[in-house]
mmJSON file of the N, C-alpha and C atoms, coordinates in Angstrom:
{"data_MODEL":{"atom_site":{
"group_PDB":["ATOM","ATOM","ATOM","ATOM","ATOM","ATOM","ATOM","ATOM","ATOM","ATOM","ATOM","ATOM","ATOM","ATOM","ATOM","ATOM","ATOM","ATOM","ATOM","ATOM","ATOM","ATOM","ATOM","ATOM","ATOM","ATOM","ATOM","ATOM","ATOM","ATOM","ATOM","ATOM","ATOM","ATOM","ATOM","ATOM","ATOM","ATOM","ATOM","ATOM","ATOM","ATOM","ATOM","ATOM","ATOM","ATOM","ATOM","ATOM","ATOM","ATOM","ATOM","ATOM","ATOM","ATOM","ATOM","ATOM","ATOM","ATOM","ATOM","ATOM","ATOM","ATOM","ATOM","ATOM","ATOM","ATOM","ATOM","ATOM","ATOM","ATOM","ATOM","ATOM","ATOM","ATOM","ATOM","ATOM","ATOM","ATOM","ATOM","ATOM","ATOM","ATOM","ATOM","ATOM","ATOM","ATOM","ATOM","ATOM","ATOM","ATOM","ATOM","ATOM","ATOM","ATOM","ATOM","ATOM","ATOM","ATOM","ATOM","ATOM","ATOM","ATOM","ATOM","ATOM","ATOM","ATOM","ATOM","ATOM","ATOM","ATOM","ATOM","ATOM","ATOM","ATOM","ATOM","ATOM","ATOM","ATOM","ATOM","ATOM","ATOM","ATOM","ATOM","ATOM","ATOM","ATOM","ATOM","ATOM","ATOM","ATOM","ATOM","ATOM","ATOM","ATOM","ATOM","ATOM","ATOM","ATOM","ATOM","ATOM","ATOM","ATOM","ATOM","ATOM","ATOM","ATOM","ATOM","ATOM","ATOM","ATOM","ATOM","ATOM","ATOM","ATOM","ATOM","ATOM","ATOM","ATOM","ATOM","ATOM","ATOM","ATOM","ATOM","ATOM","ATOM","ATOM","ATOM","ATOM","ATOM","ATOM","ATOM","ATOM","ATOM","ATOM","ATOM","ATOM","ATOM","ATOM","ATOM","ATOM","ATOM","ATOM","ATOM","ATOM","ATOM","ATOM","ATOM","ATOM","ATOM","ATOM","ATOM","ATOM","ATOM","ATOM","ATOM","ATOM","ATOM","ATOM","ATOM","ATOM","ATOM","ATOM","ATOM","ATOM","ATOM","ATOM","ATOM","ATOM","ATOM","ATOM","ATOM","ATOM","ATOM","ATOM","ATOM","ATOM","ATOM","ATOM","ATOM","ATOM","ATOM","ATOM","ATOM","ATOM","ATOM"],
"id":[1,2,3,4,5,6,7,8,9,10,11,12,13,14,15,16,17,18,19,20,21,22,23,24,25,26,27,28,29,30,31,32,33,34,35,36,37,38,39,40,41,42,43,44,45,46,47,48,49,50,51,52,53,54,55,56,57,58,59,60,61,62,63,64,65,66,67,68,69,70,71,72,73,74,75,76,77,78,79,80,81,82,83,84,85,86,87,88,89,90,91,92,93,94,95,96,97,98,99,100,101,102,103,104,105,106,107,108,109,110,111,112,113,114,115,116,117,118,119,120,121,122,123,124,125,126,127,128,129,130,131,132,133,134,135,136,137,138,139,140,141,142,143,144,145,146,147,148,149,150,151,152,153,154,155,156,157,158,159,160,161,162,163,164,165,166,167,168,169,170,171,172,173,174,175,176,177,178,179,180,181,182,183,184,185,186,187,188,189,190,191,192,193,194,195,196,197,198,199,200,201,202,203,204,205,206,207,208,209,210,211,212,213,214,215,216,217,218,219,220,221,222,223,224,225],
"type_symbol":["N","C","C","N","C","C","N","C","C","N","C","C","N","C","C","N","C","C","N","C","C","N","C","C","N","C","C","N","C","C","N","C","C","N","C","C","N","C","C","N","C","C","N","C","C","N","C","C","N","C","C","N","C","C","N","C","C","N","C","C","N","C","C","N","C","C","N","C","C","N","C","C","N","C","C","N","C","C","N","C","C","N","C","C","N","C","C","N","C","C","N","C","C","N","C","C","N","C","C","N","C","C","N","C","C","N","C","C","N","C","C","N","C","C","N","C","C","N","C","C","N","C","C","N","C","C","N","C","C","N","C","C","N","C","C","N","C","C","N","C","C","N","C","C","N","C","C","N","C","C","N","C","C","N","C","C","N","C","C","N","C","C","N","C","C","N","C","C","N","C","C","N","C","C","N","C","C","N","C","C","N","C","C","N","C","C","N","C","C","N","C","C","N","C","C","N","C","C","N","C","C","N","C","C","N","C","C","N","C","C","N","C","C","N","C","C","N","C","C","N","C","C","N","C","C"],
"label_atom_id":["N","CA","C","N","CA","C","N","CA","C","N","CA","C","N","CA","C","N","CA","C","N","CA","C","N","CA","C","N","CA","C","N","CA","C","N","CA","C","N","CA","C","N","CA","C","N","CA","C","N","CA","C","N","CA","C","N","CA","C","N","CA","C","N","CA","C","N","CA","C","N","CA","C","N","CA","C","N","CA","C","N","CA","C","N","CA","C","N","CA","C","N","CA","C","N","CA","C","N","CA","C","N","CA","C","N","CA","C","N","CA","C","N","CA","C","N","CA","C","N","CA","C","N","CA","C","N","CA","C","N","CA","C","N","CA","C","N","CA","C","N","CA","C","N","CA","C","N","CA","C","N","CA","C","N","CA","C","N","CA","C","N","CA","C","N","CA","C","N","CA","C","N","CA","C","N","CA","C","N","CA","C","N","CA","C","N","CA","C","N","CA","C","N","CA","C","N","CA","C","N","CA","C","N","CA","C","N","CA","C","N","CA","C","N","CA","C","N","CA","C","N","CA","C","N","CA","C","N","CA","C","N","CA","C","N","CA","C","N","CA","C","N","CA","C","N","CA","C","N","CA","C","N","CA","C","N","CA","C","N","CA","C"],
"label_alt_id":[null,null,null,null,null,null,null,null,null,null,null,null,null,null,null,null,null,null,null,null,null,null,null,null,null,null,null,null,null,null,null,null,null,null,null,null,null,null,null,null,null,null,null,null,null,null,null,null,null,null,null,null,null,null,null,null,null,null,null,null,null,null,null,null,null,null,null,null,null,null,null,null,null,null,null,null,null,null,null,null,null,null,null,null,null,null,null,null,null,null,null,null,null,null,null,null,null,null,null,null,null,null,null,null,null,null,null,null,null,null,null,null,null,null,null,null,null,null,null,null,null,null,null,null,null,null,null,null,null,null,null,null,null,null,null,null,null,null,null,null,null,null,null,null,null,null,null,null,null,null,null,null,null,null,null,null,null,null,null,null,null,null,null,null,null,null,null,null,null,null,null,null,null,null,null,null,null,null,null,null,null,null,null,null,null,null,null,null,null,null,null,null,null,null,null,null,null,null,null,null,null,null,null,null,null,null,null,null,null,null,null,null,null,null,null,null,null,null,null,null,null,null,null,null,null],
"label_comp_id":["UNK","UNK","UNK","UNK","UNK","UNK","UNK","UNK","UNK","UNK","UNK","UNK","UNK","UNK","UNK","UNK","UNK","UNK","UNK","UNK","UNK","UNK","UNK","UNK","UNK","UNK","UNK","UNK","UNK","UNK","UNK","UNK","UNK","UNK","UNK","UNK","UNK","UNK","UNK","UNK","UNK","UNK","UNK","UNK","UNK","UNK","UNK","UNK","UNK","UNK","UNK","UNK","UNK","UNK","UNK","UNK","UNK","UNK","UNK","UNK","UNK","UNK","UNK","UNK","UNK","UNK","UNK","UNK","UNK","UNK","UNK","UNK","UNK","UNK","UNK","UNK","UNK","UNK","UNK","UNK","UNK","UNK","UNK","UNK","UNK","UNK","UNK","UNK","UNK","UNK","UNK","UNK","UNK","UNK","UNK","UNK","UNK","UNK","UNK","UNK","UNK","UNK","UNK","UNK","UNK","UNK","UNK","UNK","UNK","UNK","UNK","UNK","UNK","UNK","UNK","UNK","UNK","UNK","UNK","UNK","UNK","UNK","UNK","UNK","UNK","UNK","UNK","UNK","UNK","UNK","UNK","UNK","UNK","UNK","UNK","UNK","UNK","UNK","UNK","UNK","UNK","UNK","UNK","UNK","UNK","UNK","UNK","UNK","UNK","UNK","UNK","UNK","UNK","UNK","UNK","UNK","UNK","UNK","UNK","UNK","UNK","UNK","UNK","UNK","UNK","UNK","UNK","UNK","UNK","UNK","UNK","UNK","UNK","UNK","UNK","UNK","UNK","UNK","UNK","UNK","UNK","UNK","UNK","UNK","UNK","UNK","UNK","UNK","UNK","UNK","UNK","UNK","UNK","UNK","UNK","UNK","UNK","UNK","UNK","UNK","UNK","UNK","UNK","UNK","UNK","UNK","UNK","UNK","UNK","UNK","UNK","UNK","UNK","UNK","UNK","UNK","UNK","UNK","UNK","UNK","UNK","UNK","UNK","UNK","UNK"],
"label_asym_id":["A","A","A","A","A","A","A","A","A","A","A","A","A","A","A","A","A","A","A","A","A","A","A","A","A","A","A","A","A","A","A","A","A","A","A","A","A","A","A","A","A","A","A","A","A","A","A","A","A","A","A","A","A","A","A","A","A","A","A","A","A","A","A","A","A","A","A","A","A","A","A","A","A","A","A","A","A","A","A","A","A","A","A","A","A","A","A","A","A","A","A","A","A","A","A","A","A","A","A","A","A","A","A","A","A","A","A","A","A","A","A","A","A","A","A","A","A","A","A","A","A","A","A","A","A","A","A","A","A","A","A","A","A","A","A","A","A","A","A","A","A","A","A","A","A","A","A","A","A","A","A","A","A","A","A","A","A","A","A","A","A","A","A","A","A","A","A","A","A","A","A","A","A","A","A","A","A","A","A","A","A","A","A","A","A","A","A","A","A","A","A","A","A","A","A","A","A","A","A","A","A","A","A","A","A","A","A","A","A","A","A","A","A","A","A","A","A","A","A","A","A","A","A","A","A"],
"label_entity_id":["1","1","1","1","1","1","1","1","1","1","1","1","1","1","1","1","1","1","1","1","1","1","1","1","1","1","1","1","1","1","1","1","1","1","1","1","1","1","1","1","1","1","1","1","1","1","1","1","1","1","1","1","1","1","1","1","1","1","1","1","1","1","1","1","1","1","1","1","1","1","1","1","1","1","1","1","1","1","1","1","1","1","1","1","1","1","1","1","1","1","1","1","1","1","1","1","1","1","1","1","1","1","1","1","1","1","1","1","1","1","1","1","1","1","1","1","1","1","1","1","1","1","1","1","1","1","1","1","1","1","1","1","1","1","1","1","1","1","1","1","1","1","1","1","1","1","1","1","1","1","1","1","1","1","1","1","1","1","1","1","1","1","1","1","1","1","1","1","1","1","1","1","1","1","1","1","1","1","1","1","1","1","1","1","1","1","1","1","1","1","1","1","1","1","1","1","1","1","1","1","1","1","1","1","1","1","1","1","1","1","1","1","1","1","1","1","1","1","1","1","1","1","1","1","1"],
"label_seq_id":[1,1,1,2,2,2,3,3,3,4,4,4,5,5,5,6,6,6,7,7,7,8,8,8,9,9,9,10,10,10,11,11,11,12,12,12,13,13,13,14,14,14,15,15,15,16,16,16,17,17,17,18,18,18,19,19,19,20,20,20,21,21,21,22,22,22,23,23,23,24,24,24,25,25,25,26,26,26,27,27,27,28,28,28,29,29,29,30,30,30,31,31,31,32,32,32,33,33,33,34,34,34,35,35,35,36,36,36,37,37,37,38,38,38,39,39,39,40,40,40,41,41,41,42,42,42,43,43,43,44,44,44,45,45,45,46,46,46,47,47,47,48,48,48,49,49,49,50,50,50,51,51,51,52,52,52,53,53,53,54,54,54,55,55,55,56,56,56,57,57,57,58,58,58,59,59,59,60,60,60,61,61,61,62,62,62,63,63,63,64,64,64,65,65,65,66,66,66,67,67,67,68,68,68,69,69,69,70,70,70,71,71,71,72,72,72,73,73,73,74,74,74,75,75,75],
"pdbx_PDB_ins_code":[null,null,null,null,null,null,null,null,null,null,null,null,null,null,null,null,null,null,null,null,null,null,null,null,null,null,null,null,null,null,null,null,null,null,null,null,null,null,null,null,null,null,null,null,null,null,null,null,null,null,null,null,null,null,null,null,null,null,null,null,null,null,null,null,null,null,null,null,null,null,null,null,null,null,null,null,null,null,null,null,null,null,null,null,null,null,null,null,null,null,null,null,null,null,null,null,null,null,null,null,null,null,null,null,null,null,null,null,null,null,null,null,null,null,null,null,null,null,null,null,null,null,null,null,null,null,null,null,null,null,null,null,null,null,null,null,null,null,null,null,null,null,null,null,null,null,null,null,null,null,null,null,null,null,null,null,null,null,null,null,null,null,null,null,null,null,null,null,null,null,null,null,null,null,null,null,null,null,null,null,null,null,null,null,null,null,null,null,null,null,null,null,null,null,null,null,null,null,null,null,null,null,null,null,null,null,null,null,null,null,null,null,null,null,null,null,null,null,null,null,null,null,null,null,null],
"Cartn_x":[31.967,31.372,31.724,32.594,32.89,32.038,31.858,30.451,29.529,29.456,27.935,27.933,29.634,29.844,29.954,30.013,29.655,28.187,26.988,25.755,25.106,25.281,24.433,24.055,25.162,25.297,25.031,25.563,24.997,23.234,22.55,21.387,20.654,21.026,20.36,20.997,21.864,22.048,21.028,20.246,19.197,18.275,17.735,16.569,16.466,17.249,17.497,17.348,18.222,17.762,15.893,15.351,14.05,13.495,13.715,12.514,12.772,13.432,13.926,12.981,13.158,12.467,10.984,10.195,9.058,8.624,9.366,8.801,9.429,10.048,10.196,8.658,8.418,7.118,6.005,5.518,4.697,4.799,5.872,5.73,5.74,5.838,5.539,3.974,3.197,2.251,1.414,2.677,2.335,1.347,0.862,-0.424,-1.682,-1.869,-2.523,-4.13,-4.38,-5.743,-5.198,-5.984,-5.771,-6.987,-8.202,-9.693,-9.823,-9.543,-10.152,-9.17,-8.059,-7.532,-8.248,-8.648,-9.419,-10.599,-11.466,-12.625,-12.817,-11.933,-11.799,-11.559,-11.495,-11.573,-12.884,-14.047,-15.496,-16.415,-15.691,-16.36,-15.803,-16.717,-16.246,-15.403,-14.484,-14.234,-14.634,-15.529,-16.29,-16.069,-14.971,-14.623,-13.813,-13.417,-12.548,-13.833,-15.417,-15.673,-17.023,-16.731,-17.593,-16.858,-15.363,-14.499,-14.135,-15.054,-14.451,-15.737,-15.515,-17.083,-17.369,-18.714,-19.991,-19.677,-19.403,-19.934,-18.359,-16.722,-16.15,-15.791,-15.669,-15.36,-14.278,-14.568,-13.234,-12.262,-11.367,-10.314,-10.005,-10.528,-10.113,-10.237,-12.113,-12.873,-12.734,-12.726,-12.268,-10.98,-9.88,-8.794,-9.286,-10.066,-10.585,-11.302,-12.199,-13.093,-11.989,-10.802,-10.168,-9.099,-8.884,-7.865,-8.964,-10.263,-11.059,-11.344,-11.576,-11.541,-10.027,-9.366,-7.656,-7.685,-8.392,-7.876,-9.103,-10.303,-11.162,-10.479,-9.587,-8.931,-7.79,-7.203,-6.18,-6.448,-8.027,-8.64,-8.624],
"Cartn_y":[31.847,31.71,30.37,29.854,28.108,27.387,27.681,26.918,26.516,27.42,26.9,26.105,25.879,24.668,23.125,23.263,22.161,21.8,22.876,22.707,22.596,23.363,23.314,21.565,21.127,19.754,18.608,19.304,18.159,18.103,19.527,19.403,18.734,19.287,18.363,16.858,16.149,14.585,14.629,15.207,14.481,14.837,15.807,15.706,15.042,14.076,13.45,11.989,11.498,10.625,10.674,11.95,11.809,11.593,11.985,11.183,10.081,9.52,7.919,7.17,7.691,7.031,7.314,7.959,8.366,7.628,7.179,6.594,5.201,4.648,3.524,3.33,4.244,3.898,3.628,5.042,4.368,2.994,2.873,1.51,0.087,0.288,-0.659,-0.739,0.341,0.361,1.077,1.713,2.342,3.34,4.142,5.137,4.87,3.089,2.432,2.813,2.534,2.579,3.373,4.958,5.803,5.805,5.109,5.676,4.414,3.161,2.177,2.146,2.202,2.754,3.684,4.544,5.202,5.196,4.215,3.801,2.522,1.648,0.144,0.408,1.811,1.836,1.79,2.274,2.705,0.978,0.287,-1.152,-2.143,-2.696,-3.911,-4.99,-5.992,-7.112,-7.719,-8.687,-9.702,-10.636,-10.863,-12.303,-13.207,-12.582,-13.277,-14.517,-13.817,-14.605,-15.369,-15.361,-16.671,-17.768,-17.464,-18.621,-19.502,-19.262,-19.799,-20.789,-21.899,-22.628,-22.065,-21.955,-21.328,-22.048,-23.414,-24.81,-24.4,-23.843,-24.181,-22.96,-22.931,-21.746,-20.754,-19.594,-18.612,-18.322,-18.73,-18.371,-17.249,-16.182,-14.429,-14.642,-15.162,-14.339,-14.984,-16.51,-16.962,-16.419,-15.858,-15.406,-14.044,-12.907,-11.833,-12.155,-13.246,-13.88,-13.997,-15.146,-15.211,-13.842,-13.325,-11.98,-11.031,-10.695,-10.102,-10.775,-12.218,-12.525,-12.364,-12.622,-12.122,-11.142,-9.483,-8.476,-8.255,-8.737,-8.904,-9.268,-10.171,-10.398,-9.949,-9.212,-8.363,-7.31,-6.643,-5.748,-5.708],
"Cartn_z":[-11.667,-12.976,-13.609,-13.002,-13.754,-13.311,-12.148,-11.809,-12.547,-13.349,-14.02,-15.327,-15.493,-16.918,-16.052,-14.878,-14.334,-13.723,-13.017,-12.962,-13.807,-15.078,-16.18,-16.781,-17.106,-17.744,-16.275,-15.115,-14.035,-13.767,-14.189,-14.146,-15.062,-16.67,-17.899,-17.074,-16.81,-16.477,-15.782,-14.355,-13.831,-14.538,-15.217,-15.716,-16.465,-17.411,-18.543,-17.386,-16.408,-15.512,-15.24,-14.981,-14.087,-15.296,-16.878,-17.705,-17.912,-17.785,-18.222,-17.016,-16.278,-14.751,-14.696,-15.328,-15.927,-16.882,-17.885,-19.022,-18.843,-18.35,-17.023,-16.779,-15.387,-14.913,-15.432,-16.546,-17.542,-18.441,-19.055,-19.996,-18.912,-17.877,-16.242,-16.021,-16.27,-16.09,-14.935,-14.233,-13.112,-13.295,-13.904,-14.044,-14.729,-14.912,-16.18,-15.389,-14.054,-13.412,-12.015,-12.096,-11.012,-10.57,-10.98,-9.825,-9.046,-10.288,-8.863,-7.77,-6.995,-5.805,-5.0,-5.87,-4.543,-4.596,-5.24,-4.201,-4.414,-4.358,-3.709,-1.96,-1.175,0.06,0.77,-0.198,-0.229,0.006,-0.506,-0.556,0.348,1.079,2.028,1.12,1.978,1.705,2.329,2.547,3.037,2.114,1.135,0.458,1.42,2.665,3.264,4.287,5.302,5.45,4.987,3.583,2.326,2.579,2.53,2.729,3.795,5.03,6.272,6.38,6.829,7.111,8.493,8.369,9.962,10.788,10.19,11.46,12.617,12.212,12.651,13.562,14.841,15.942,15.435,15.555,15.076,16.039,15.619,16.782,17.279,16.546,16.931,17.68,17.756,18.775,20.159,19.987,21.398,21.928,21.334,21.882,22.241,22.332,22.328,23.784,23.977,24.904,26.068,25.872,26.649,27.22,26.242,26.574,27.776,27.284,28.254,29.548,29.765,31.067,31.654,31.118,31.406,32.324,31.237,31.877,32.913,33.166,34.417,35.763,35.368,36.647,37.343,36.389,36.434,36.826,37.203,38.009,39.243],
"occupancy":[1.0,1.0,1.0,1.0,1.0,1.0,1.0,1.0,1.0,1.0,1.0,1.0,1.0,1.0,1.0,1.0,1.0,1.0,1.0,1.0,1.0,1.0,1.0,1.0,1.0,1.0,1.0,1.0,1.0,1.0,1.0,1.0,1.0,1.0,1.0,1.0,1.0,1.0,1.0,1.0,1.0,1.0,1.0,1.0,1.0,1.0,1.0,1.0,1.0,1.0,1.0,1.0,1.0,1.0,1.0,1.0,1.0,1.0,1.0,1.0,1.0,1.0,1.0,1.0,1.0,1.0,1.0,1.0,1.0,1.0,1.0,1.0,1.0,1.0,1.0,1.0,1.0,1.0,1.0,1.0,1.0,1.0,1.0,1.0,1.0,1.0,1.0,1.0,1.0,1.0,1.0,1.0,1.0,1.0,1.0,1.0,1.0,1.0,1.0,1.0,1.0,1.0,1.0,1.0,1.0,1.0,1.0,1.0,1.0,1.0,1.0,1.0,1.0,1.0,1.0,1.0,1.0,1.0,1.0,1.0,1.0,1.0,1.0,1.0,1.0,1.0,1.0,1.0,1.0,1.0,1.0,1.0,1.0,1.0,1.0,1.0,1.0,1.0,1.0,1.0,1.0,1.0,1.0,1.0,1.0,1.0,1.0,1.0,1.0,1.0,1.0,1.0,1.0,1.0,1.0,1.0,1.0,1.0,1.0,1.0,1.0,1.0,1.0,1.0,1.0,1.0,1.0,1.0,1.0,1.0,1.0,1.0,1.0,1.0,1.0,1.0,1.0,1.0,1.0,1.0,1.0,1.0,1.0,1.0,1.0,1.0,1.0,1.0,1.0,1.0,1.0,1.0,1.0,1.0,1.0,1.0,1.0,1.0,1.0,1.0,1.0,1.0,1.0,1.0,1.0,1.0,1.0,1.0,1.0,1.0,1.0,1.0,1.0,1.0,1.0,1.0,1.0,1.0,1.0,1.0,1.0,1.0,1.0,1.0,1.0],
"B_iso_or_equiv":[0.0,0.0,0.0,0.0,0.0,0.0,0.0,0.0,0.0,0.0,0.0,0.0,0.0,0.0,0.0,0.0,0.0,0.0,0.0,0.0,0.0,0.0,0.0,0.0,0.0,0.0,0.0,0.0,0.0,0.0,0.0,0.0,0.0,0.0,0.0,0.0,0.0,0.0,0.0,0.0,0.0,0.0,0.0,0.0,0.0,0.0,0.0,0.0,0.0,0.0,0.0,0.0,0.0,0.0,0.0,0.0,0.0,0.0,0.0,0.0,0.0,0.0,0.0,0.0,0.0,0.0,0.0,0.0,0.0,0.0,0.0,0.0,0.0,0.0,0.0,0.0,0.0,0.0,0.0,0.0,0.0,0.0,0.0,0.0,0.0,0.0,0.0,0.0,0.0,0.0,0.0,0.0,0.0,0.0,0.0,0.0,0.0,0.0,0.0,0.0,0.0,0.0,0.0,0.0,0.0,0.0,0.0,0.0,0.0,0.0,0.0,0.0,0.0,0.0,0.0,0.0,0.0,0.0,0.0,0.0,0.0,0.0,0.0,0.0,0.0,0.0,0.0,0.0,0.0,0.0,0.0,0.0,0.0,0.0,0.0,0.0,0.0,0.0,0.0,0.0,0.0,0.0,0.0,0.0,0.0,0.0,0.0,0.0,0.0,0.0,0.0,0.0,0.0,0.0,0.0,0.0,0.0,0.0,0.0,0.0,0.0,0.0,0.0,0.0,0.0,0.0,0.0,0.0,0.0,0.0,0.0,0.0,0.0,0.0,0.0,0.0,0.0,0.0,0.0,0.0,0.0,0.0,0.0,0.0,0.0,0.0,0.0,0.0,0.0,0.0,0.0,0.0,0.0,0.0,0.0,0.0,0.0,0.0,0.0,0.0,0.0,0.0,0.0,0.0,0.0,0.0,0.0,0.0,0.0,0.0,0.0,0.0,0.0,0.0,0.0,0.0,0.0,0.0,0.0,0.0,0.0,0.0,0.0,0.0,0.0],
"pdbx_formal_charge":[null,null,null,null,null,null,null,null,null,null,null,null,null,null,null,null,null,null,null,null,null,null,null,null,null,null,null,null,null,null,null,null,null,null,null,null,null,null,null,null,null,null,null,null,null,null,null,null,null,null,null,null,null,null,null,null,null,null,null,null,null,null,null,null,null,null,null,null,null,null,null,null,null,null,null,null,null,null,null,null,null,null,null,null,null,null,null,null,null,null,null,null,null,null,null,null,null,null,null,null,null,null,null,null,null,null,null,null,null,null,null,null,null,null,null,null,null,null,null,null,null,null,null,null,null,null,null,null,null,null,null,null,null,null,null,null,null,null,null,null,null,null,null,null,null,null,null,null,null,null,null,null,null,null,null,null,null,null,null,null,null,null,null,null,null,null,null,null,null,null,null,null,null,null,null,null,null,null,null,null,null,null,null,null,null,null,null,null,null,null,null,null,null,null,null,null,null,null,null,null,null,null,null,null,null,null,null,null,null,null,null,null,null,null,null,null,null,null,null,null,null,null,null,null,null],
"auth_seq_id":[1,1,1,2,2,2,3,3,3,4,4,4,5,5,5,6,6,6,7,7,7,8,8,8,9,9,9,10,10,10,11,11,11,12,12,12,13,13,13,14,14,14,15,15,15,16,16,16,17,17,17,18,18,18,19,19,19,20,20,20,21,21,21,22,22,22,23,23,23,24,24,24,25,25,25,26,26,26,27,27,27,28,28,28,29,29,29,30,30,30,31,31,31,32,32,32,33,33,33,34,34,34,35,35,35,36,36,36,37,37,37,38,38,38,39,39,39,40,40,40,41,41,41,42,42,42,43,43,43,44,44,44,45,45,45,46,46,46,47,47,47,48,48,48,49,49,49,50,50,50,51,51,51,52,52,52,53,53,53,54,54,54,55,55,55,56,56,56,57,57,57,58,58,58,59,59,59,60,60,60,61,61,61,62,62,62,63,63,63,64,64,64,65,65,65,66,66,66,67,67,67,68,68,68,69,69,69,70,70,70,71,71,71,72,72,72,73,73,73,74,74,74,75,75,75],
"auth_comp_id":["UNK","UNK","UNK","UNK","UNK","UNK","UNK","UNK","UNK","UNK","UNK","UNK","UNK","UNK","UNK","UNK","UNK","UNK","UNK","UNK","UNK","UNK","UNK","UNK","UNK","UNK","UNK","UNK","UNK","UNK","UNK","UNK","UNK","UNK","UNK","UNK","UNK","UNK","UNK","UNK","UNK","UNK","UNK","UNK","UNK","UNK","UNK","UNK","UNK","UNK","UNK","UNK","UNK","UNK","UNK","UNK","UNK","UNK","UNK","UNK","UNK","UNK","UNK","UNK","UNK","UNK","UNK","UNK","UNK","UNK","UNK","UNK","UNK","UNK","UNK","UNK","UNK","UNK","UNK","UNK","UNK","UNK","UNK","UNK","UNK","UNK","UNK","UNK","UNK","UNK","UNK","UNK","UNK","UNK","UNK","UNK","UNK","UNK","UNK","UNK","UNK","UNK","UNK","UNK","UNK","UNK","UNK","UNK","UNK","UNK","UNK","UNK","UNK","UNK","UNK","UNK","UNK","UNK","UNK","UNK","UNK","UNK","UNK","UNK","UNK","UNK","UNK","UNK","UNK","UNK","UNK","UNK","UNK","UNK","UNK","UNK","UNK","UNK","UNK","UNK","UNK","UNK","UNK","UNK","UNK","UNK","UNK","UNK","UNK","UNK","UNK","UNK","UNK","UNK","UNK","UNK","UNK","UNK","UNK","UNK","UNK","UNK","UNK","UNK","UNK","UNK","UNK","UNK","UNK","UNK","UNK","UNK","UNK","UNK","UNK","UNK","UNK","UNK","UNK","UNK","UNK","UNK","UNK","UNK","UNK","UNK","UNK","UNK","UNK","UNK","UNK","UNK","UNK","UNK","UNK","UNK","UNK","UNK","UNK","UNK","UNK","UNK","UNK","UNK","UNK","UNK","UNK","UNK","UNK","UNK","UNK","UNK","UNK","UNK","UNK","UNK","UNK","UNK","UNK","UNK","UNK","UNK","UNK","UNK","UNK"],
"auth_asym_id":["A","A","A","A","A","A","A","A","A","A","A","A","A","A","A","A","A","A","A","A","A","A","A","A","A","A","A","A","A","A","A","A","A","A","A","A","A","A","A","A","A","A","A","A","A","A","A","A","A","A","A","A","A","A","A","A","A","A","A","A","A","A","A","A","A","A","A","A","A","A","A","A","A","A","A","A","A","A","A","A","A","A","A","A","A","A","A","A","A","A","A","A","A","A","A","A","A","A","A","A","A","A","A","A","A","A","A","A","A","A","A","A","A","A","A","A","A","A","A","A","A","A","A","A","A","A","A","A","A","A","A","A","A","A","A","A","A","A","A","A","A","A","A","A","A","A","A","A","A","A","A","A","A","A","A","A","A","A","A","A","A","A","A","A","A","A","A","A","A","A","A","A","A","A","A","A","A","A","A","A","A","A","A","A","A","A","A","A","A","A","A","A","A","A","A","A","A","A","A","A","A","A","A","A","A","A","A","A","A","A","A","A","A","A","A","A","A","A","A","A","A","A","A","A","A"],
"auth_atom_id":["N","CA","C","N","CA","C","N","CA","C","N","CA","C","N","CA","C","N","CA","C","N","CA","C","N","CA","C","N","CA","C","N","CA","C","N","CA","C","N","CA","C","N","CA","C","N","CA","C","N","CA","C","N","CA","C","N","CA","C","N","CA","C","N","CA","C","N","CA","C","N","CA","C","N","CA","C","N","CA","C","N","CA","C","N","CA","C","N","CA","C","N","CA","C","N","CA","C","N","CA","C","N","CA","C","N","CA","C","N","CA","C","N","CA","C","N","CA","C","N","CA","C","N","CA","C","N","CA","C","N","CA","C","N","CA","C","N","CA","C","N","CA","C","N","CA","C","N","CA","C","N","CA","C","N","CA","C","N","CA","C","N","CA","C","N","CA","C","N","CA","C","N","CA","C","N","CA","C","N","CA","C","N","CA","C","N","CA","C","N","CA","C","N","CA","C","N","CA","C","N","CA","C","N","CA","C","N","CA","C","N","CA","C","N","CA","C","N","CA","C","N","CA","C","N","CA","C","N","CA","C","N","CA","C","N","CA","C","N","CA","C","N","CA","C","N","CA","C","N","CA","C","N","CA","C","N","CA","C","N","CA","C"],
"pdbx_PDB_model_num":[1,1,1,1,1,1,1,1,1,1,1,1,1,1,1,1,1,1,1,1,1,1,1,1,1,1,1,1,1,1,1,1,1,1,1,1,1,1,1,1,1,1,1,1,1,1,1,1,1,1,1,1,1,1,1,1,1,1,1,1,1,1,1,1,1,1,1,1,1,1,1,1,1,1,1,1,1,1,1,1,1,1,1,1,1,1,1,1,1,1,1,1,1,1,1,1,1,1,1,1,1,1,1,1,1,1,1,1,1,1,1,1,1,1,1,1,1,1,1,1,1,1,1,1,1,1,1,1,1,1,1,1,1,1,1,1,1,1,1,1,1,1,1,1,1,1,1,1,1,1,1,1,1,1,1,1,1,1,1,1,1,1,1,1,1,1,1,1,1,1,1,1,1,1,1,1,1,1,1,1,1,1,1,1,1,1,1,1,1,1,1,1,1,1,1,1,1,1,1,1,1,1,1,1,1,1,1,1,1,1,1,1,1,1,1,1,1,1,1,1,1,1,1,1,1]
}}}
C-alpha cells in the first residue's frame, strides 16, 4: 500500500511531462497543416526535370545502359 504514495505523484510527473511536450509541439507548429502531407504523394514532381537542360546526356541513364551491357555479359 506505500506503493501508491510513490506511483500516484510519479504518474501526475509524466503526465504533467507529456502535456508540456504537447503544447511544445503545437506552439512549434507541428499540427499547423495535416492534409497537404497526404496528398502531396498524389502529385508528380517533375520540378526536378524543368531544371536539367535537354541538350545535355543524363548520366543515370547511360550508367543504366552501361550496367545492362555489364550484366549481358556476365550471362
Amino acid at each position: 500500500m506505500d506503493i501508491i504514495y510513490v506511483l500516484v505523484p510519479l504518474s501526475l510527473a509524466l503526465l504533467g511531462i507529456a502535456v508540456l511536450i504537447f503544447f511544445w509541439a503545437v506552439k512549434g507548429g507541428q499540427f499547423d497543416d495535416l492534409d497537404s502531407p497526404a496528398h502531396r504523394i498524389l502529385f508528380d514532381d517533375d520540378d526536378h526535370l524543368e531544371k536539367t537542360d535537354n541538350n545535355e546526356p543524363d548520366s543515370t541513364s547511360d550508367k543504366t545502359t552501361h550496367d545492362n551491357k555489364n550484366t549481358d555479359k556476365n550471362r
